[in-house]
Rosetta silent file (secondary structure, phi, psi, omega in degrees, C-alpha in Angstrom):
SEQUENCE: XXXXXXXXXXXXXXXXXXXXXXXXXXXXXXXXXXXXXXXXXXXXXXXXXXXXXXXXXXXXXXXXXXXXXXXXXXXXXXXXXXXXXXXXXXXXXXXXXXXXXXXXXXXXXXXXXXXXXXXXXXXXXXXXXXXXXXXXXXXXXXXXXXXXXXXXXXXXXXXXXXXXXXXXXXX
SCORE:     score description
SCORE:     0.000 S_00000001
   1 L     0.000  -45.714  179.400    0.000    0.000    0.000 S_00000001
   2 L    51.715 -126.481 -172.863    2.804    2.319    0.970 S_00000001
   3 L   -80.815  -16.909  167.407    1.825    5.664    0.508 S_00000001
   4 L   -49.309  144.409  162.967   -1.768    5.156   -0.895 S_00000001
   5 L   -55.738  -48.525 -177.365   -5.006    5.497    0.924 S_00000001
   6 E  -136.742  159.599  161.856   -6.753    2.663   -0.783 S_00000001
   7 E  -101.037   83.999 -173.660   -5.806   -0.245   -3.390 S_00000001
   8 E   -61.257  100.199 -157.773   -7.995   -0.551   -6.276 S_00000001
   9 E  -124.419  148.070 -159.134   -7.680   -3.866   -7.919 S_00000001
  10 E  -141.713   88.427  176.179   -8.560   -4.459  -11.704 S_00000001
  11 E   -69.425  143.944 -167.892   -8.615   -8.367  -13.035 S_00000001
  12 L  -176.687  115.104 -163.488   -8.692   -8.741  -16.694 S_00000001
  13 L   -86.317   54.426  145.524   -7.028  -11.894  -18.973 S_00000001
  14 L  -170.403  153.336 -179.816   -6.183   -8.916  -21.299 S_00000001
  15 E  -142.547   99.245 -163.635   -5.564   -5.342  -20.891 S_00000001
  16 L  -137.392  154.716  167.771   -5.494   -2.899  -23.958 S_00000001
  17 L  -102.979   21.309  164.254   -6.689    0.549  -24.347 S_00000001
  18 L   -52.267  126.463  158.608   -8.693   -0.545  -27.739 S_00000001
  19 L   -45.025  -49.995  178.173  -11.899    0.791  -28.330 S_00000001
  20 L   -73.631  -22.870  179.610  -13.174   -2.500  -28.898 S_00000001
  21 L   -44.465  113.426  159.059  -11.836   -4.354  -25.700 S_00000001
  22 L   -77.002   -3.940  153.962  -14.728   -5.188  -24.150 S_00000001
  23 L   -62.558  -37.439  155.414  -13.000   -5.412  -20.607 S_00000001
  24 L   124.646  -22.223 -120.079  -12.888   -1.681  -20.612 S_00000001
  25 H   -82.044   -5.682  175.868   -9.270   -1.302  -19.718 S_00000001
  26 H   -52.046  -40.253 -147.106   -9.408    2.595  -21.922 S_00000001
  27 H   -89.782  -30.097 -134.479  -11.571    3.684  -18.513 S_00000001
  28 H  -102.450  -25.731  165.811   -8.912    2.814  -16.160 S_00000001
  29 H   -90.740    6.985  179.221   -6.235    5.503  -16.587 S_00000001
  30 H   -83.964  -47.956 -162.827   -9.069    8.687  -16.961 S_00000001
  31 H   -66.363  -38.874 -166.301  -10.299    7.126  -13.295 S_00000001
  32 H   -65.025  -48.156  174.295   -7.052    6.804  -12.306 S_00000001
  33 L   -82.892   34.582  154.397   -5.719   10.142  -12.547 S_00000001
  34 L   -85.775  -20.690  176.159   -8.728   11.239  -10.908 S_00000001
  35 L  -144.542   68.928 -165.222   -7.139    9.519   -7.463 S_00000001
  36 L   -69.048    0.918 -170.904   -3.827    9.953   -7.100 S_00000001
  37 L   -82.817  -47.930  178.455   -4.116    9.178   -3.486 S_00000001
  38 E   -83.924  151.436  176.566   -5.071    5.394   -4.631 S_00000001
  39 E   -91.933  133.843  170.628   -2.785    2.339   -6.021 S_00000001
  40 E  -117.449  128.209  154.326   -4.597    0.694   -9.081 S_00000001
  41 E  -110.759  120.779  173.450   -3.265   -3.079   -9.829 S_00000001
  42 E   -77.718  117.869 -178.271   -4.118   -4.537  -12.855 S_00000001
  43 E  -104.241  145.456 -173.035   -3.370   -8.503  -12.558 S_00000001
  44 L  -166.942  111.141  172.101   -3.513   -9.572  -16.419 S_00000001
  45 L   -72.237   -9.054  164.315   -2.086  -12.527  -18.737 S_00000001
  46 L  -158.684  164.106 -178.075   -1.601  -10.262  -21.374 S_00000001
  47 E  -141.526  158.104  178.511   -1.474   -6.698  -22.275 S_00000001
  48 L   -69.025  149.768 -178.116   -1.260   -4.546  -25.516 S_00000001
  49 L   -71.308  -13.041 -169.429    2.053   -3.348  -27.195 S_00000001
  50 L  -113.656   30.787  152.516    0.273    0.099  -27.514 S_00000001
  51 L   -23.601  -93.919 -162.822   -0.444    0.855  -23.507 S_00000001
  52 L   138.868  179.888  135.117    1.369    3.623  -23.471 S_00000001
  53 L   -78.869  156.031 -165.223    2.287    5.604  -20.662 S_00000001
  54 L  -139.139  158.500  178.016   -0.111    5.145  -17.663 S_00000001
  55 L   -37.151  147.785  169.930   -0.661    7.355  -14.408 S_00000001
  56 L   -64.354  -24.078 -156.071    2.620    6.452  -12.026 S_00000001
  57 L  -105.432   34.397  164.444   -0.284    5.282   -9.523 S_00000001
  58 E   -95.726  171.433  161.945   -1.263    2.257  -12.041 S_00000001
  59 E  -144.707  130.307  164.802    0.873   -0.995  -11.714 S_00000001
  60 E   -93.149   91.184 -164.219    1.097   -3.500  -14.103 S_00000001
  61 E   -64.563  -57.091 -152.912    1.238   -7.086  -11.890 S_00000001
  62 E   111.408  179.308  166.124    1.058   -9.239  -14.561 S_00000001
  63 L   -92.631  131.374  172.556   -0.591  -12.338  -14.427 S_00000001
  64 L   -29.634  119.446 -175.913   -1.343  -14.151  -11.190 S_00000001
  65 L  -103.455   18.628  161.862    0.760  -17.254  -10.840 S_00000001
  66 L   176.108  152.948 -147.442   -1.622  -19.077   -8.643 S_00000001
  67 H   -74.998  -14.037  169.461   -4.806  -18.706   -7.221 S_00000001
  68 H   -64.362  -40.369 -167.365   -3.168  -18.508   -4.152 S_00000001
  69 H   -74.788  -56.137 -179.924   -1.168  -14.975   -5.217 S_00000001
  70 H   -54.203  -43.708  161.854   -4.815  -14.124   -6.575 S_00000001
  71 H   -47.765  -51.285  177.998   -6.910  -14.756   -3.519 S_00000001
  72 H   -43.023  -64.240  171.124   -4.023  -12.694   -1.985 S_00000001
  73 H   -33.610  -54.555 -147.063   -4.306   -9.529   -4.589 S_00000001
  74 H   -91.372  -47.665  172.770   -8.295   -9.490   -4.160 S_00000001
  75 H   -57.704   -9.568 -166.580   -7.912   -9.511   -0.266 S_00000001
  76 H  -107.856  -42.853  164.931   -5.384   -6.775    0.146 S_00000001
  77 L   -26.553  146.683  151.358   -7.581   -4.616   -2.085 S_00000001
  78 L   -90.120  -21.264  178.016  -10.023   -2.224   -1.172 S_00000001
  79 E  -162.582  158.501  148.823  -12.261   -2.741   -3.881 S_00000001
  80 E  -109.359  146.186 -173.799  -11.944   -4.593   -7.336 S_00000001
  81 E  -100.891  145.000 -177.326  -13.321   -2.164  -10.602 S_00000001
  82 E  -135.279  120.367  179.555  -15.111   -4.176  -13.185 S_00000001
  83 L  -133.045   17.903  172.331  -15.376   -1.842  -16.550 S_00000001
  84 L   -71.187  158.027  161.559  -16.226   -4.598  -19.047 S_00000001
  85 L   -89.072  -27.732  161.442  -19.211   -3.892  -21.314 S_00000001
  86 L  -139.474  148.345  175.564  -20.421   -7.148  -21.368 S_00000001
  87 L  -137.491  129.753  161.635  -20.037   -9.841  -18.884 S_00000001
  88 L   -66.489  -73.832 -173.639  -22.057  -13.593  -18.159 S_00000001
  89 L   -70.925  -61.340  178.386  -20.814  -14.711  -14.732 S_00000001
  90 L    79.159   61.919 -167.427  -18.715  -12.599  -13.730 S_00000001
  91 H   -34.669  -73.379  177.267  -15.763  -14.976  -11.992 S_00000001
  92 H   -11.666  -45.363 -176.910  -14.404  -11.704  -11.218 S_00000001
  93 H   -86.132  -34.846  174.877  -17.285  -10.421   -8.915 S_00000001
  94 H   -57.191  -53.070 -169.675  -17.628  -14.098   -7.219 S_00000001
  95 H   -78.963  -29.934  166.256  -13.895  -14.242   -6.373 S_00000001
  96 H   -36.262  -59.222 -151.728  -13.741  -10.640   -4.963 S_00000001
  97 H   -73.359  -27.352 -169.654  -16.812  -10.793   -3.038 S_00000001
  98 H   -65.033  -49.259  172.556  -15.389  -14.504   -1.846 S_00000001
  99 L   -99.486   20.509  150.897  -12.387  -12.854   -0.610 S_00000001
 100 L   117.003  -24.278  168.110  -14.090  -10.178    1.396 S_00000001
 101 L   -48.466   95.495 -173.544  -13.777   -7.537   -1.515 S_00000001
 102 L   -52.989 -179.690  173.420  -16.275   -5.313   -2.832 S_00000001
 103 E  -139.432  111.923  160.839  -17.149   -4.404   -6.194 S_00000001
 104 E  -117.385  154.913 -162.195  -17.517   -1.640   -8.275 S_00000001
 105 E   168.780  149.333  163.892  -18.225   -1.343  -11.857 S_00000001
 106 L   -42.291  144.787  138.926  -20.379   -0.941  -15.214 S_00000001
 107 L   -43.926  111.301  158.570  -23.668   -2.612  -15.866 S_00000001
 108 L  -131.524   19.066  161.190  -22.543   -5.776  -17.997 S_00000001
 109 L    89.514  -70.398  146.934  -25.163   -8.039  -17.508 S_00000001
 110 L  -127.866   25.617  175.110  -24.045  -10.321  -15.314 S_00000001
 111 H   -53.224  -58.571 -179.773  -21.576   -8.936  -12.795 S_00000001
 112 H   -66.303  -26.396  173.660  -24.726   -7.080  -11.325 S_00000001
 113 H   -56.190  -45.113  149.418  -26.857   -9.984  -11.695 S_00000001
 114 H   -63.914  -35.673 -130.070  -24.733  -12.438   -9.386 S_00000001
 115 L  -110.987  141.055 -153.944  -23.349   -9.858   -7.303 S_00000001
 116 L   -93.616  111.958  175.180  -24.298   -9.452   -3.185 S_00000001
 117 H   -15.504  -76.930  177.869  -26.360   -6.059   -3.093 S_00000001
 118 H   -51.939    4.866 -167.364  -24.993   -4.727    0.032 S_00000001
 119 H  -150.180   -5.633 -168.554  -21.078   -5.248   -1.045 S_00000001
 120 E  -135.152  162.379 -169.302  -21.788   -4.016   -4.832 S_00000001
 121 E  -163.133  119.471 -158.849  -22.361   -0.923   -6.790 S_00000001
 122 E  -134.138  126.425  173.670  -23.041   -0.996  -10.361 S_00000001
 123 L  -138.413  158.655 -170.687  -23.678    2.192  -12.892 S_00000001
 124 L   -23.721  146.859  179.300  -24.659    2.710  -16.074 S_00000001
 125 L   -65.109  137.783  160.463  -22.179    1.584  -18.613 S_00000001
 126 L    74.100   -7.989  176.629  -19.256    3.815  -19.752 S_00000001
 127 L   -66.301   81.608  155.563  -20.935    7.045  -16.966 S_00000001
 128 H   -40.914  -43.226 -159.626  -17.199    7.646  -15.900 S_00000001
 129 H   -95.163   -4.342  154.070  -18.341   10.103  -13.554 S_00000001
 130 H   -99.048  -14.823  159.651  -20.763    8.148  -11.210 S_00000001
 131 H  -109.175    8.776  149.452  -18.385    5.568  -10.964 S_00000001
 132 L   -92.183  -39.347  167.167  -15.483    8.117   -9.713 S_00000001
 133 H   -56.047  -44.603 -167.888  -18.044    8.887   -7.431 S_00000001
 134 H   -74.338  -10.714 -165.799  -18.859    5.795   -6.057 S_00000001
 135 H   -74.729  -52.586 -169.706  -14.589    5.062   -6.316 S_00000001
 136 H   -35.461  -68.706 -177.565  -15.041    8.600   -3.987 S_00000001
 137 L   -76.533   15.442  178.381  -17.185    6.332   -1.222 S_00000001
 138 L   -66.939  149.114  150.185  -15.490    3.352   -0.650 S_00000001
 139 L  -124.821  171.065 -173.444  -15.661    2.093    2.806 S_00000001
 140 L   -63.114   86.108  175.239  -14.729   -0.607    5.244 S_00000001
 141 L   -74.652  164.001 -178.410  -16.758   -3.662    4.903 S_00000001
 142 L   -94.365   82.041 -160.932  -16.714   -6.453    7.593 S_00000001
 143 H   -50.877  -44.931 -156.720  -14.445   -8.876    4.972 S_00000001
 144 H   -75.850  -95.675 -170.401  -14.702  -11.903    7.357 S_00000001
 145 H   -46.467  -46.302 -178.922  -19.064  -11.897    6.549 S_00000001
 146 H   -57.023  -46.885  167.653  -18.985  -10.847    3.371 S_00000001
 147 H   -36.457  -78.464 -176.557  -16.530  -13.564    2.347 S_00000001
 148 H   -39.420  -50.745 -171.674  -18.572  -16.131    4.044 S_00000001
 149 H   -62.524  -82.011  179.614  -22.063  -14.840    2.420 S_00000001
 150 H   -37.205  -59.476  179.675  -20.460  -15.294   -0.963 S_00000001
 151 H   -63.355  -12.261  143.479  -18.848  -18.069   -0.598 S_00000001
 152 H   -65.580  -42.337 -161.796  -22.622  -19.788    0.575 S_00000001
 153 H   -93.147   -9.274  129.783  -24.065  -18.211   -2.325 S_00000001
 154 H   -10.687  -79.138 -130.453  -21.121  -19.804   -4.821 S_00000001
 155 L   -78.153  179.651 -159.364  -20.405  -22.908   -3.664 S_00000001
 156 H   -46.259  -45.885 -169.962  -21.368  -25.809   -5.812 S_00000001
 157 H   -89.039  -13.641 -179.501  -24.560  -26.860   -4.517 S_00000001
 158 H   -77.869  -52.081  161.021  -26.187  -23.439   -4.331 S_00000001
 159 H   -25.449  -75.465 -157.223  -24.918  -23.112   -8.084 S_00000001
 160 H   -70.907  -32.324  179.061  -26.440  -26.447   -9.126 S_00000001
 161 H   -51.382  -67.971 -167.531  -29.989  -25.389   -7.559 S_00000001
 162 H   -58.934  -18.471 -177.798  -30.028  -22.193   -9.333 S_00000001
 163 H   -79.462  -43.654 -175.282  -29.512  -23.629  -12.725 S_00000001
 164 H   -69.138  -53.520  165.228  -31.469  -26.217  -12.224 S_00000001
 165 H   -79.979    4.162  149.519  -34.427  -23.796  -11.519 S_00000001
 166 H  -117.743   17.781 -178.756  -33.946  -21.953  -14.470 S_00000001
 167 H   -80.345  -46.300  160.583  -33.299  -24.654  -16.473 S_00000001
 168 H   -40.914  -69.382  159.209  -36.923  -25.444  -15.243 S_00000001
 169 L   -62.601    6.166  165.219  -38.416  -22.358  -15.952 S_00000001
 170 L  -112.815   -1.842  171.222  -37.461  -22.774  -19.410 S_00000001
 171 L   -51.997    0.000    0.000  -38.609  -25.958  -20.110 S_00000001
């Protein structure tokens, strides 16, 4: 953390400032030099040859080299940022919220869908400026419950329920 206030952590298996990247990753140095007070890490298996220069207070981690070093990353955070435009699942918001970590981030469909009310904050796609606000409001969650409540509403058997009742309802 060093001299930052907060850690901002930003998962992505690619990280380009391409219009088309649907991950987003274009958003992440306008927000950033908006908080120079915070550390943004990007963990990523790959990145574009035309980054660039980026804010001094991004860092490019690289890719995780094991889910232990990931679990680690998402716990030391203060928040993880989700800026994709479209998402299904959203691994991302499950393993944050799993490891006590909020979430903030565009509407993509299904980050907000999956995602524990009370621990998440989701705005309108590409509205930069209500999600530097909500970056504005982070606070201290109780890591230890939140963790647990995700990782009930995860694991394997809650998963196989829900599918299985909409597998129902489509039937």
């Amino acid at each position: 953390r060093g001299k930052y206030q907060k850690v901002v952590l930003f998962v992505t298996p690619y990280f380009g400032m391409e219009e088309t990247d649907l991950k987003g990753g274009r958003y992440l140095p306008v927000i950033a030099e908006q908080f120079p007070e915070y550390k943004f890490v990007v963990v990523s298996s790959r990145k574009s040859d035309k980054v660039g220069d980026l804010p001094n207070n991004i860092q490019l981690w690289g890719r995780a080299k094991s889910q232990v070093e990931l679990s680690q990353l998402y716990s030391e955070a203060d928040v993880t940022l989700l800026l994709s435009k479209r998402e299904t699942f959203s691994m991302v918001t499950a393993e944050s919220l799993c490891c006590g970590t909020p979430v903030i981030g565009f509407k993509a469909g299904g980050p907000e869908s999956i995602a524990i009310e009370q621990y998440s904050h989701f705005v309108e796609q590409g509205n930069i400026n209500a999600l530097i606000e909500c970056l504005k409001t982070i606070i201290a969650y109780d890591s230890e419950a939140m963790a647990n409540q995700a990782s009930e509403m995860y694991c394997q058997d809650t998963m196989v329920k829900m599918f299985y009742i909409h597998y129902l309802q489509l039937v």
